[in-house]
Backbone bond lengths (Angstrom), bond angles and torsions (degrees), N, CA, C in turn:
res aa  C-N    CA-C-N  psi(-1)  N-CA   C-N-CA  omega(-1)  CA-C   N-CA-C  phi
1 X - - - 1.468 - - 1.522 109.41 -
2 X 1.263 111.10 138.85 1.460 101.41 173.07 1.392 97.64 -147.49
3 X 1.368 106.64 -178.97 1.887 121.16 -163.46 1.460 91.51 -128.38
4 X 1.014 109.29 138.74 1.927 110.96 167.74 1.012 94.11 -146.07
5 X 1.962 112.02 130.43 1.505 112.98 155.48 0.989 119.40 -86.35
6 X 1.573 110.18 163.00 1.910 94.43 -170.71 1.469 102.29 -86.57
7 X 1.498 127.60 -10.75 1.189 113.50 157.54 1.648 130.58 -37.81
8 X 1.004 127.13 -19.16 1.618 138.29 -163.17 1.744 111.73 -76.57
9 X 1.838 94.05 -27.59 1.537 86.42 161.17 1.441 123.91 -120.59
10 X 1.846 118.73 61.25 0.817 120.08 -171.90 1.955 105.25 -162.61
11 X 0.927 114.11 69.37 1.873 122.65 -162.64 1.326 102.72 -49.04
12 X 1.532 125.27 -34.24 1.398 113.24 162.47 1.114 126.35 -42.53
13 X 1.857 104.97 -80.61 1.711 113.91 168.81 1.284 124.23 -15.49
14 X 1.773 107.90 -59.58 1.138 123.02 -177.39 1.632 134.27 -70.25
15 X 1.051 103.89 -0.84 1.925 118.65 164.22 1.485 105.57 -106.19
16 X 1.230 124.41 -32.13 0.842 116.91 170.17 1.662 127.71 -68.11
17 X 1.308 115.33 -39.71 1.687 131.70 151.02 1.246 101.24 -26.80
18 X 1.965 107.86 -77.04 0.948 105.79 -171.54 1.631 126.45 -56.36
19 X 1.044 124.89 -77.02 2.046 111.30 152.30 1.528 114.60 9.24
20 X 0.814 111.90 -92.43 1.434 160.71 -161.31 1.896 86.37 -42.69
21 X 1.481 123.52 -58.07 1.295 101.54 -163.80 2.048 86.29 -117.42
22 X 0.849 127.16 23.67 1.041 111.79 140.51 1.378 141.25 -94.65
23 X 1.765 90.36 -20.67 1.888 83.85 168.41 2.022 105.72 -85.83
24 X 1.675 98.98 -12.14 1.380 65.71 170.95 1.989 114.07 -90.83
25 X 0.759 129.01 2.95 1.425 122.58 168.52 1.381 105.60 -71.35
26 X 1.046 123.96 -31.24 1.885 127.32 163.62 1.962 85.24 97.62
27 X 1.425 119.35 173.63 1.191 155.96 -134.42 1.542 98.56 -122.10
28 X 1.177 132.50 -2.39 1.528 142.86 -143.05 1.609 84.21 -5.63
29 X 1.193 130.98 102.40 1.824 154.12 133.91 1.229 98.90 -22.55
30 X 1.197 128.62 -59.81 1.301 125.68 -141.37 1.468 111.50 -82.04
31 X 1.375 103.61 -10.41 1.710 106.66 176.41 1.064 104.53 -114.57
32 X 1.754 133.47 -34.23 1.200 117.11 129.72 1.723 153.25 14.59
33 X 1.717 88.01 -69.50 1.669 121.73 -176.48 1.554 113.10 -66.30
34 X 2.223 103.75 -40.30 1.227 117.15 -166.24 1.499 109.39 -52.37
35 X 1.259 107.27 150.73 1.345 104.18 154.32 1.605 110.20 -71.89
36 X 1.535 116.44 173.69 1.491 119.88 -175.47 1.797 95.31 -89.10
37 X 1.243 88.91 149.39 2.197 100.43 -176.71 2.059 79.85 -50.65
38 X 1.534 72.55 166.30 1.709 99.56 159.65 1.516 106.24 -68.49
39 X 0.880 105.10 131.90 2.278 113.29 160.76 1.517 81.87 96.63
40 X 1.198 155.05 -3.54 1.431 130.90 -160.51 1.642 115.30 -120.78
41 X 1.106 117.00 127.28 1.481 112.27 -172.21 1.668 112.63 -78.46
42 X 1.405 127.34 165.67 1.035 101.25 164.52 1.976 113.35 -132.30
43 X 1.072 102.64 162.25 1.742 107.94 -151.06 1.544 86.20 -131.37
44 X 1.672 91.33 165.41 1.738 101.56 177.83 1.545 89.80 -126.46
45 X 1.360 129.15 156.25 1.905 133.84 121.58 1.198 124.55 -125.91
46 X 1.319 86.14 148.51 1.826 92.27 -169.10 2.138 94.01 -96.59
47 X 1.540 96.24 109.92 1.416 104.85 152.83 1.194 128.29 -60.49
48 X 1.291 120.80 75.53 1.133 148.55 168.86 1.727 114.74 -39.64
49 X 1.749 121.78 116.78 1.313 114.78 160.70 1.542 101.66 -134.00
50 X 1.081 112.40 174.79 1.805 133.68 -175.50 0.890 110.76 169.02
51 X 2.225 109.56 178.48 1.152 122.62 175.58 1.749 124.29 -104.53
52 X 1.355 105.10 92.02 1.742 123.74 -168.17 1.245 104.35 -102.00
53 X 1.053 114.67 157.52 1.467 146.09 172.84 1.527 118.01 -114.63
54 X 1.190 97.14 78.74 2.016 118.88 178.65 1.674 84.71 -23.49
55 X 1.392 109.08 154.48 1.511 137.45 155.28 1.342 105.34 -45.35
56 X 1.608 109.29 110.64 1.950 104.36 157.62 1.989 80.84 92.09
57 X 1.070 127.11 -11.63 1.578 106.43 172.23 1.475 114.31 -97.72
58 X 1.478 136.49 176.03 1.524 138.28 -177.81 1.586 96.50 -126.67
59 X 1.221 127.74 -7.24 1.648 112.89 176.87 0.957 95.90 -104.99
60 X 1.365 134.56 171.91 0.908 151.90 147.97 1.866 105.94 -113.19
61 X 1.940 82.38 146.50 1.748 91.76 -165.43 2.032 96.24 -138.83
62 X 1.434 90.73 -179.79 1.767 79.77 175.38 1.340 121.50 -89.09
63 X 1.178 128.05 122.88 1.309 142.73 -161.03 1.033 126.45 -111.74
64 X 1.402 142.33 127.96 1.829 129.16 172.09 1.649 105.95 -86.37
65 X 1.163 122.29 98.67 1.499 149.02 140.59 1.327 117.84 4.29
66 X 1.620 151.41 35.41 1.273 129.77 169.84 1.277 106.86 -91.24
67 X 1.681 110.93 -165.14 1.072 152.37 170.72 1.147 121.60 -126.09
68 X 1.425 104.83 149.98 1.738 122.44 171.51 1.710 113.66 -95.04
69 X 1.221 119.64 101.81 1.539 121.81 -178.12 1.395 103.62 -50.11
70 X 1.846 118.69 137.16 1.413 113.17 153.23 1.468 124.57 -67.31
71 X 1.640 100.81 -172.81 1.776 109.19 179.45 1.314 99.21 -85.76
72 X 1.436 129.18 10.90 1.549 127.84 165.40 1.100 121.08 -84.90
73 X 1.082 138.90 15.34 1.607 152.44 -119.18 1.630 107.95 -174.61
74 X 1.233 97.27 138.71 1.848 91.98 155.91 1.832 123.95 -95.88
75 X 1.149 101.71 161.74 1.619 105.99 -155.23 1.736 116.49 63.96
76 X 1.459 125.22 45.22 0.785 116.53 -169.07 1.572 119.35 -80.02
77 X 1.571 107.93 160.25 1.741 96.06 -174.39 1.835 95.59 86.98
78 X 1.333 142.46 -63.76 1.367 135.41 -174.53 1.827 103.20 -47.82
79 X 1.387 100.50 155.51 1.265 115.10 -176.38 1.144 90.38 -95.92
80 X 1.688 120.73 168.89 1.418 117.24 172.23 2.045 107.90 -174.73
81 X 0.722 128.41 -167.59 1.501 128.27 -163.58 1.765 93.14 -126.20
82 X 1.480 109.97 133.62 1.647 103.73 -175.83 1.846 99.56 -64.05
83 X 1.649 93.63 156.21 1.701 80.64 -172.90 2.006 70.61 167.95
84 X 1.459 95.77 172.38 1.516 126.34 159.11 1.637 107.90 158.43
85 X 1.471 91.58 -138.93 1.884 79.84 -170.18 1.089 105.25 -95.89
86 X 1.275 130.90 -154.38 1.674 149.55 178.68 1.522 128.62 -85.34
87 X 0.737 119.68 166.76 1.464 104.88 -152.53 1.933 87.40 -159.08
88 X 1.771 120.88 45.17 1.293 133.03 -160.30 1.529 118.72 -36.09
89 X 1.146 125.23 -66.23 1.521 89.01 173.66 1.527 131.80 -82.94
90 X 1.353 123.14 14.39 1.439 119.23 150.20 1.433 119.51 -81.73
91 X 1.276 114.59 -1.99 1.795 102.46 -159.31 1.578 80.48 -120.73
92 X 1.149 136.46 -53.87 1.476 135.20 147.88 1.855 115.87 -6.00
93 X 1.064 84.03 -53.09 2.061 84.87 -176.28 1.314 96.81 -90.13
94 X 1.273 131.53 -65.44 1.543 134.76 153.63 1.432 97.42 16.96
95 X 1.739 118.79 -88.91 1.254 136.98 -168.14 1.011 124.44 -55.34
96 X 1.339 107.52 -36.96 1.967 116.21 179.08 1.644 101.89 -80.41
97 X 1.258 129.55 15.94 1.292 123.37 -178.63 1.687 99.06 -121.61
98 X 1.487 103.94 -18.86 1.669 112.14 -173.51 1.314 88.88 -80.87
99 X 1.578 125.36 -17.35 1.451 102.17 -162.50 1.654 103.35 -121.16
100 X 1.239 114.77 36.09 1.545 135.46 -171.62 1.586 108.45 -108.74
101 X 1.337 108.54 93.96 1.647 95.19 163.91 1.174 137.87 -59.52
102 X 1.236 116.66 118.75 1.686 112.84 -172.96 1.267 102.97 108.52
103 X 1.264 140.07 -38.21 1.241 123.70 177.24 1.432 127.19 -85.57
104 X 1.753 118.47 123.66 1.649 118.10 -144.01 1.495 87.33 -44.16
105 X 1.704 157.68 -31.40 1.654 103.72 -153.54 1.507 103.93 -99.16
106 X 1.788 117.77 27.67 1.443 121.87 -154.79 2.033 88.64 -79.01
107 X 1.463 100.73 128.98 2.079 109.02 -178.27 1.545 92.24 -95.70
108 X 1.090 116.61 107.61 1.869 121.40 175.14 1.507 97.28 -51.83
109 X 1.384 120.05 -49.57 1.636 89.98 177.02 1.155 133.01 -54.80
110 X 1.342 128.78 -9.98 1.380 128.25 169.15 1.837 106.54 -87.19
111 X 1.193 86.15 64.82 1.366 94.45 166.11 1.344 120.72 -89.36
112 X 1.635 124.42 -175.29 1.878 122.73 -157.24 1.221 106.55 -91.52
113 X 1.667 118.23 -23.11 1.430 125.34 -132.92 1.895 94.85 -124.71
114 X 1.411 125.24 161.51 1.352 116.56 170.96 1.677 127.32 61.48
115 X 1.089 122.74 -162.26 1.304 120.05 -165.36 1.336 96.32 -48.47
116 X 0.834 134.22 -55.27 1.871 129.82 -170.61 1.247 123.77 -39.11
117 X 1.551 126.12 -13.20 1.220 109.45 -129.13 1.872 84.47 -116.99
118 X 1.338 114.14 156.46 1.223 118.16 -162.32 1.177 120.92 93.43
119 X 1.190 121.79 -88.36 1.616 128.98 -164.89 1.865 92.87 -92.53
120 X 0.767 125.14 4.66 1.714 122.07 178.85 1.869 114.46 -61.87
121 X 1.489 119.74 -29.09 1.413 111.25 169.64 1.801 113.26 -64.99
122 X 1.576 104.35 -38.36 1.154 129.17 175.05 1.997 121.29 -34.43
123 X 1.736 88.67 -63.18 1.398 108.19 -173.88 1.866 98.99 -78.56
124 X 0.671 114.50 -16.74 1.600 123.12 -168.68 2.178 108.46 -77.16
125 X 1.645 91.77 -42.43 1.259 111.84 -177.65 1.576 105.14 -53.34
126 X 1.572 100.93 -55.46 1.260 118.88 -148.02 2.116 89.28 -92.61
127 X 1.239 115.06 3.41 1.431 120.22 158.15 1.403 130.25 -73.47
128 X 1.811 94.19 -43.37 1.284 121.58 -168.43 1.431 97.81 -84.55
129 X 1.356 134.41 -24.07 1.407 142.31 -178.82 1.686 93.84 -50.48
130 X 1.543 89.69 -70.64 1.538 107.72 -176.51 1.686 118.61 -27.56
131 X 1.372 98.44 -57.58 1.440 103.41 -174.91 1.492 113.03 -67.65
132 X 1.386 112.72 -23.58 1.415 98.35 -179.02 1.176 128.48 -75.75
133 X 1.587 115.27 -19.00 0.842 137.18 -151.85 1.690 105.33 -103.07
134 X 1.255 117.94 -39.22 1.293 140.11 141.52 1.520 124.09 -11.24
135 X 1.944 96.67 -56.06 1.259 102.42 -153.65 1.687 92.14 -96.61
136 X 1.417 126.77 -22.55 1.232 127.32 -178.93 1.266 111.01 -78.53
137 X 0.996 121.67 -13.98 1.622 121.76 -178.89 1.561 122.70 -124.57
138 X 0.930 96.76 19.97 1.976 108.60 -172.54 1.241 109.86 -166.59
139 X 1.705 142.21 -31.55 1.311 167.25 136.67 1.891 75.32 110.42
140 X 1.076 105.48 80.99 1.485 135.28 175.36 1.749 87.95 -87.50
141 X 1.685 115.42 119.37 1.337 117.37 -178.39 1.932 99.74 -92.11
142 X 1.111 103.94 119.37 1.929 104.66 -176.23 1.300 124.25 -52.64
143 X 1.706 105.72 -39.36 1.463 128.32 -170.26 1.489 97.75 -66.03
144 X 1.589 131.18 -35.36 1.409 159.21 150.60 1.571 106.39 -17.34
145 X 1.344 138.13 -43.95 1.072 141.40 -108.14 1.324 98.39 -133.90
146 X 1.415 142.01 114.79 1.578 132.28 168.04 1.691 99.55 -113.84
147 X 1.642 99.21 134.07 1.537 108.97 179.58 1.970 110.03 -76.56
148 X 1.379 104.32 122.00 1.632 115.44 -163.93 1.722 89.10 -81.10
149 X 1.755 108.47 -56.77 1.844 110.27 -159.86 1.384 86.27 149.49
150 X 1.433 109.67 176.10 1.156 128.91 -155.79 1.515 110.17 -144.45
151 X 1.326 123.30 173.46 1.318 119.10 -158.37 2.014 108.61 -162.59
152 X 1.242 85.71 140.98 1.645 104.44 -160.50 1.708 85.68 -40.11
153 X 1.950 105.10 156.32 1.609 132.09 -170.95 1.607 97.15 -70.31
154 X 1.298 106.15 160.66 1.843 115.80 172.76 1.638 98.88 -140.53
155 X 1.049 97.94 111.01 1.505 98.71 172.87 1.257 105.84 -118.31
156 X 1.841 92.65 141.02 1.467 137.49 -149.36 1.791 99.01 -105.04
157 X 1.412 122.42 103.60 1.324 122.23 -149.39 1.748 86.58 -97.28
158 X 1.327 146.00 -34.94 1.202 135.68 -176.27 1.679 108.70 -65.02
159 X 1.469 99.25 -36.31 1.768 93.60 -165.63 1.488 90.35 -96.38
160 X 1.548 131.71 -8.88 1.311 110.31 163.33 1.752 104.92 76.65
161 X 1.316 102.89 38.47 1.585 125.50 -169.34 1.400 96.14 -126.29
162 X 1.711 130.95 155.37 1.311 155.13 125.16 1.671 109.37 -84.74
163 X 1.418 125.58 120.58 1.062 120.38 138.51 1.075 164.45 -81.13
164 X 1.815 154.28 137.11 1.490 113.23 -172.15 1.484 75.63 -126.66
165 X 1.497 99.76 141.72 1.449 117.12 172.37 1.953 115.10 -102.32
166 X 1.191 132.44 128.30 1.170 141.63 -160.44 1.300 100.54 -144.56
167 X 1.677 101.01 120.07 1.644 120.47 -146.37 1.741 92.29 -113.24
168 X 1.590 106.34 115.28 1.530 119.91 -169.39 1.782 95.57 -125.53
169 X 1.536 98.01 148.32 1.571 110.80 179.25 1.928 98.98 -119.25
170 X 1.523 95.32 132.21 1.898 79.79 -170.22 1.179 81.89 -120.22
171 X 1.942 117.19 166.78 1.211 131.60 155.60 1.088 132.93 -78.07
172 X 1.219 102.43 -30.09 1.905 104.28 167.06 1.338 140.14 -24.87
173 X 1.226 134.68 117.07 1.404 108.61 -175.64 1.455 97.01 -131.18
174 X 1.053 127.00 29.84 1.401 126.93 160.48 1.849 115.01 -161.95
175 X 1.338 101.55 -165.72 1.291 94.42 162.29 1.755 110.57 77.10
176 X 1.151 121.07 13.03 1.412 113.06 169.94 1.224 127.19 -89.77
177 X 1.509 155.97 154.80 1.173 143.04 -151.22 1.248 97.42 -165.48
178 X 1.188 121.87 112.27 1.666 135.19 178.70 1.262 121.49 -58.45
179 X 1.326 155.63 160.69 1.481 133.98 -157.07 2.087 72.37 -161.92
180 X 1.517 86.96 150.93 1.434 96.75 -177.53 1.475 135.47 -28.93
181 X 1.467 101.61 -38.70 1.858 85.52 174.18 1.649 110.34 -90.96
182 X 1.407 108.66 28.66 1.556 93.95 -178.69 1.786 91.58 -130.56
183 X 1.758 100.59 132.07 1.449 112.30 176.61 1.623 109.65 -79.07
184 X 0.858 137.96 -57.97 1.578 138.80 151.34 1.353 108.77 -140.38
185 X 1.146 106.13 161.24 2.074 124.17 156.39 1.193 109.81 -61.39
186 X 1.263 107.27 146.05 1.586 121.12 -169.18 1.600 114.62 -147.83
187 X 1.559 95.50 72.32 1.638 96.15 -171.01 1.825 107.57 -78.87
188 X 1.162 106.77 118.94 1.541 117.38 170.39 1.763 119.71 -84.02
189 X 1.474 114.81 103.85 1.555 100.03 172.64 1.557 104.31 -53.35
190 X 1.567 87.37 137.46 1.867 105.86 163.08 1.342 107.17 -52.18
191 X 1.238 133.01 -36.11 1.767 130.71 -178.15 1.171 83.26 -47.17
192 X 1.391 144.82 -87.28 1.273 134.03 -142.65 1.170 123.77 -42.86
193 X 1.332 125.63 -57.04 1.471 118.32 147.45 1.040 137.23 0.71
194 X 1.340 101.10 -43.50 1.659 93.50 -179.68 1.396 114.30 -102.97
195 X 0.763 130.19 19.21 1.412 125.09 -147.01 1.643 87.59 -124.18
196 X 1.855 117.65 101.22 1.890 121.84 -177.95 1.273 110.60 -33.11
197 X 1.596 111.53 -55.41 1.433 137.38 177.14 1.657 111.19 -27.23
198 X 0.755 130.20 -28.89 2.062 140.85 -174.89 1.184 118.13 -90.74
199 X 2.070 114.92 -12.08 1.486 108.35 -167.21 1.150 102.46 -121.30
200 X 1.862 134.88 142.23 0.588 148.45 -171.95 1.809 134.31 -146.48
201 X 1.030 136.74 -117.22 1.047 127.71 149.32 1.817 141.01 -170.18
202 X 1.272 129.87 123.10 1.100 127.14 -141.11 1.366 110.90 -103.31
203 X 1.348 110.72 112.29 2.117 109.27 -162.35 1.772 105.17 -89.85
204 X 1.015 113.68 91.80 1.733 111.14 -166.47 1.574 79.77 -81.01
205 X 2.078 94.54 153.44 1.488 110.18 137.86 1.195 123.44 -129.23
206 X 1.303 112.46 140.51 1.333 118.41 -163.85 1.689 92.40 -97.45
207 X 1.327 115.55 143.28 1.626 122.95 177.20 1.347 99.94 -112.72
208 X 0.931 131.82 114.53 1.034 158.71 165.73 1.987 125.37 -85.28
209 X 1.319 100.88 92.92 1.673 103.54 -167.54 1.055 124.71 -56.61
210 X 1.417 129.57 127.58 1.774 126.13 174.35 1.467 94.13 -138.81
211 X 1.668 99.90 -171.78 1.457 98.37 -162.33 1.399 92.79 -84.78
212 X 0.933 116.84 159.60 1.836 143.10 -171.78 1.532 116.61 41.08
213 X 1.475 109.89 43.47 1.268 121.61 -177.05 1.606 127.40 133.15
214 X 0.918 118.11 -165.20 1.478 137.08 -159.32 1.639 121.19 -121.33
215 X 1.240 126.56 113.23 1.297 119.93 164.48 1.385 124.99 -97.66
216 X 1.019 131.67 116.94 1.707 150.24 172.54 1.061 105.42 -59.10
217 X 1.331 119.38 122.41 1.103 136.82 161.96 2.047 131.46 -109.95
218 X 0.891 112.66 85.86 1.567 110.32 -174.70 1.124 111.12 -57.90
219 X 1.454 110.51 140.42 1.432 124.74 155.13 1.814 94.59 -140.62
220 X 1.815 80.49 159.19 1.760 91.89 171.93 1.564 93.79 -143.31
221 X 1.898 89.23 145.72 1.271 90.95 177.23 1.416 97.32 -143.42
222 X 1.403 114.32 172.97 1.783 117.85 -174.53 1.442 93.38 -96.20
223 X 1.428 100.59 148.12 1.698 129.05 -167.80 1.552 94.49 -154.80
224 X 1.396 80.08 148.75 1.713 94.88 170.36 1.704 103.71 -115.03
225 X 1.055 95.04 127.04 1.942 109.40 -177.39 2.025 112.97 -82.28
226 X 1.357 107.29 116.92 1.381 104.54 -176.32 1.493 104.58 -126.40
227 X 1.396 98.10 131.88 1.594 114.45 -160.42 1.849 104.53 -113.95
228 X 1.356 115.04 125.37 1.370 99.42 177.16 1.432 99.92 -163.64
229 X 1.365 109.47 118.46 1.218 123.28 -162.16 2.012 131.88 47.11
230 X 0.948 108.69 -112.21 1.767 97.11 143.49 1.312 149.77 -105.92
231 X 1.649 96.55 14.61 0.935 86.82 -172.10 2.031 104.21 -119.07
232 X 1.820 125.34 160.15 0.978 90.20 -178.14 1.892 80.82 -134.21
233 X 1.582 93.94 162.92 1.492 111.16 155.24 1.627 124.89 -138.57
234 X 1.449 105.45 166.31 1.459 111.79 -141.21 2.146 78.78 -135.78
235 X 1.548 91.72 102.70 1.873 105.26 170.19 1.672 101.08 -89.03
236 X 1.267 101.32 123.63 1.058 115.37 168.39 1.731 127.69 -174.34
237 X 1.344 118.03 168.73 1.499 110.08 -160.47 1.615 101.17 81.52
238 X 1.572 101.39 -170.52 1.248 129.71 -163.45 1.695 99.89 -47.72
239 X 1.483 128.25 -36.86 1.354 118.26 174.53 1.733 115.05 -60.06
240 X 1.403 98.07 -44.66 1.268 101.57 -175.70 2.174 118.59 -60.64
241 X 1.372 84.41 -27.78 2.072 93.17 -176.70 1.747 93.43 -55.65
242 X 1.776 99.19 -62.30 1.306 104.05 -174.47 1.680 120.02 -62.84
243 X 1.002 143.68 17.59 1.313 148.96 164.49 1.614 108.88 -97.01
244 X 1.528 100.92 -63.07 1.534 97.52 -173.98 1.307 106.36 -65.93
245 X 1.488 131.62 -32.00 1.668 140.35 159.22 2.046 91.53 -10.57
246 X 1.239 80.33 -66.12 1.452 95.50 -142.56 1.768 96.77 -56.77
247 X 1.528 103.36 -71.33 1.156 99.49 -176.07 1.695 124.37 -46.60
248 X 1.192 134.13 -17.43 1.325 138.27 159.98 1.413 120.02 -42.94
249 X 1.250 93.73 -54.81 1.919 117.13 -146.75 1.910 80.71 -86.97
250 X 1.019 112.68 -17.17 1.665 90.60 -171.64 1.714 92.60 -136.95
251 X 1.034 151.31 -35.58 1.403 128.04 153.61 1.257 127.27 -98.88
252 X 1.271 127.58 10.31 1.371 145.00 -175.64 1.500 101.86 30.63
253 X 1.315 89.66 82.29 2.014 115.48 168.26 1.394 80.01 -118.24
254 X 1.442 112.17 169.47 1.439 158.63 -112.78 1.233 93.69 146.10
255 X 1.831 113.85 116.29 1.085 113.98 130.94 1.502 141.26 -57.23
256 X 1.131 115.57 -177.96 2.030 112.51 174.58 1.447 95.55 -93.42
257 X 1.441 92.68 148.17 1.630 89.72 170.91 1.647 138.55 -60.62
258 X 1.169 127.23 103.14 1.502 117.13 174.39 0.935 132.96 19.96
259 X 1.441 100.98 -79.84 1.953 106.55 -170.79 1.461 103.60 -68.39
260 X 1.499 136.99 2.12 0.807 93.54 143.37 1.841 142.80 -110.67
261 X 0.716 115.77 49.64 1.458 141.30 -157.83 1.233 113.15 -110.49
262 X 1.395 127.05 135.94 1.849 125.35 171.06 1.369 104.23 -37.47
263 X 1.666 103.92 158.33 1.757 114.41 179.75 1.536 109.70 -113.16
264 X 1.414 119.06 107.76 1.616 106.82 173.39 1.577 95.14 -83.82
265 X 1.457 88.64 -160.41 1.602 92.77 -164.35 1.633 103.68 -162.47
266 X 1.663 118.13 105.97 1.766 98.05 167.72 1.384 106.61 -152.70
267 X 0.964 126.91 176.95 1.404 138.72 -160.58 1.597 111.69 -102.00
268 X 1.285 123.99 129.79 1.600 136.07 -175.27 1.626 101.43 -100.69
269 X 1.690 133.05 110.16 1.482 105.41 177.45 1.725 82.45 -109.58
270 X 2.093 103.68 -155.46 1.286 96.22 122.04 1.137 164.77 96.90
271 X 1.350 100.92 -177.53 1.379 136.38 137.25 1.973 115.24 -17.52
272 X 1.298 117.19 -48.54 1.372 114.25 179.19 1.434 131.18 -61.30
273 X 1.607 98.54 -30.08 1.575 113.40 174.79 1.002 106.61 -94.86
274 X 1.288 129.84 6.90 2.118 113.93 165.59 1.636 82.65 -144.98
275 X 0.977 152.47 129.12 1.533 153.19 -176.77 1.526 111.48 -22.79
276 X 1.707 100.31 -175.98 1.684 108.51 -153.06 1.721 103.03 122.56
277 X 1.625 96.75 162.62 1.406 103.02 172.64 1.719 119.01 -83.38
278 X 1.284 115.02 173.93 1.342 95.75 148.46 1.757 88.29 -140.26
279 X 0.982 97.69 147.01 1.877 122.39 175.25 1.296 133.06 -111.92
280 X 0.700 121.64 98.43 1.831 133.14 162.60 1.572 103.79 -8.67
281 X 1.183 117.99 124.70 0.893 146.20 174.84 1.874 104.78 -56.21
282 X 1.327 121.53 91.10 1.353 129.57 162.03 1.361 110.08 79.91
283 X 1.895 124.25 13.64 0.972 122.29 125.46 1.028 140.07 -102.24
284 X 0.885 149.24 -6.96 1.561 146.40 177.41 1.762 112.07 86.21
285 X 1.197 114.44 24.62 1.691 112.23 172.41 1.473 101.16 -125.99
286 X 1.247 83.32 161.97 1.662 111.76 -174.19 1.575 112.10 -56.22
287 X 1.083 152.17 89.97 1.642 141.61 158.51 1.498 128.22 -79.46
288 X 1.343 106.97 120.71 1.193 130.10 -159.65 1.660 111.06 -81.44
289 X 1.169 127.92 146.08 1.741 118.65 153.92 0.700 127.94 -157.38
C-alpha cells in the first residue's frame, strides 16, 4: 500500500505545501524560547529537501537530502541531516544577513511583522547554523537554499544534545562534495516515505562495559529500511522522529506500526559515541541510523 501526494510531481506545489503547513502548525515558541536543560548542548539541522537523482537513477525527483556519517565521527555509519552546533560569531552575522533586505541571503519569510516577529533573529540563527554547516560538509551552496519553517526541538538523551531542526528547500542539483565526517550523500525520494512496505524495525544492543565483560542491552525501535542497489541503510532514532514529524504535520502520513515490520538486528558499543563501525548483526554490512 502506499500514499502519494499529488504534490510529488510538482517541486513548486510541493515547497509550497511544505511552507504553507508548517507555518500553519506554528513554530511551538515556547520550546523554542526555553533555555536548553542543564548538561545538554544545543545543535541545529537543516532538513534538507530538493530535486536529486538517487545513485544509478537519470531523473531526478524530490528527495530528502542526508548523509551517511564516517568512522571519523561519532555515530558512525547513521544517516543524519547536515547540522551541529554553532559556531557564534559566524552564525551571528550569518543571521543578520538572513534578515537583510536586499542582500542575496535575505529569506522574505523572516519578515518584521506577524508570526515572525519576536523570536525571528532567533530562528534565523539557528537557519544560518544550518547553512553553515551544510556548506562544510556537503559544499551545500546557501544562495541555493529557500527557508520552508521549522519544527518543534528533539532532544537526544545519549549525546546529551537538544535539537532544532529548520526545514530548507535547495536548488542544487549537483555539485556536492563530502568533507571528512561525511561517508557519502544519501538522497532519499520522498515517494519512499510513503510507501508501509519500507518500515520496519531495528533491535539495537547496546554493550555496556563491566568487569569481565559486557552486558547487552536490547532496545527496538521503528526504522524505515532503504535499499539501493547494494547497498542498504536503516533511518532511525532522532532522524527518523524528525522525518515522520514532518511528514505528519504537512501530509498527515502515519507510518504502520513497528511491530509489525521485519527485525534487523546490530550491536551499539563504544566505539559509536567517539567513532568506529557499527555492523549488522551476522552480516557483515554497514547499518545506518
Amino acid at each position: 500500500m502506499t500514499f502519494h501526494p499529488p504534490e510529488l510531481s510538482s517541486p513548486g506545489r510541493l515547497a509550497d505545501r511544505l511552507q504553507t503547513a508548517l507555518i500553519r502548525h506554528g513554530i511551538a515558541w515556547r520550546h523554542w524560547a526555553r533555555p536548553v536543560s542543564p548538561g545538554f548542548k544545543a545543535a541545529s539541522v537543516l532538513v534538507l529537501l530538493g530535486m536529486q537523482a538517487p545513485d544509478g537513477e537519470a531523473v531526478r525527483e524530490p528527495c530528502l537530502i542526508l548523509t551517511r556519517r564516517s568512522r571519523f565521527v561519532s555515530q558512525p555509519g547513521d544517516l543524519c541531516f547536515p547540522g551541529g552546533g554553532t559556531a557564534p560569531l559566524m552564525d551571528c552575522f550569518l543571521a543578520g544577513l538572513l534578515l537583510l533586505p536586499g542582500f542575496p541571503l535575505w529569506q522574505p519569510v523572516f519578515r518584521p511583522k506577524g508570526l515572525w516577529k519576536g523570536p525571528r533573529y532567533r530562528l534565523a540563527r539557528w537557519f544560518a547554523t544550518g547553512l553553515r554547516e551544510g556548506y562544510e560538509e556537503i559544499r551545500l551552496r546557501p544562495l541555493s537554499v529557500s527557508f520552508l519553517g521549522a519544527m518543534a526541538p528533539q532532544r537526544v538523551t545519549h549525546f546529551r544534545r537538544v535539537i532544532f531542526p529548520v526545514v530548507g528547500w535547495t536548488r542544487q542539483t549537483g555539485g556536492f562534495v563530502p568533507n571528512r565526517e561525511v561517508e557519502r550523500i544519501v538522497p532519499i525520494p520522498l515517494r519512499y516515505f510513503f510507501d508501509v512496505g519500507a518500515y520496519g524495525r531495528y533491535r539495537v544492543v547496546y554493550t555496556t562495559p563491566v568487569s569481565g565483560g559486557t552486558i547487552p542491552r536490547p532496545q527496538t525501535f521503528p526504522c524505515l529500511v532503504y535499499s539501493l542497489g547494494n547497498e542498504r541503510d536503516l533511518l532511525w532514532g532522532a532522524t527518523y522522529r524528525i522525518v515522520m514529524r514532518l511528514l505528519r504535520d504537512v501530509f498527515g502520513f502515519v507510518p504502520p506500526g513497528h511491530a509489525r515490520g521485519p527485525v534487523f538486528s546490530g550491536t551499539i558499543g563504544r566505539d559509536y559515541f567517539g567513532g568506529g563501525k557499527i555492523r549488522a548483526a551476522g552480516s557483515g554490512e554497514s547499518v545506518s541510523g
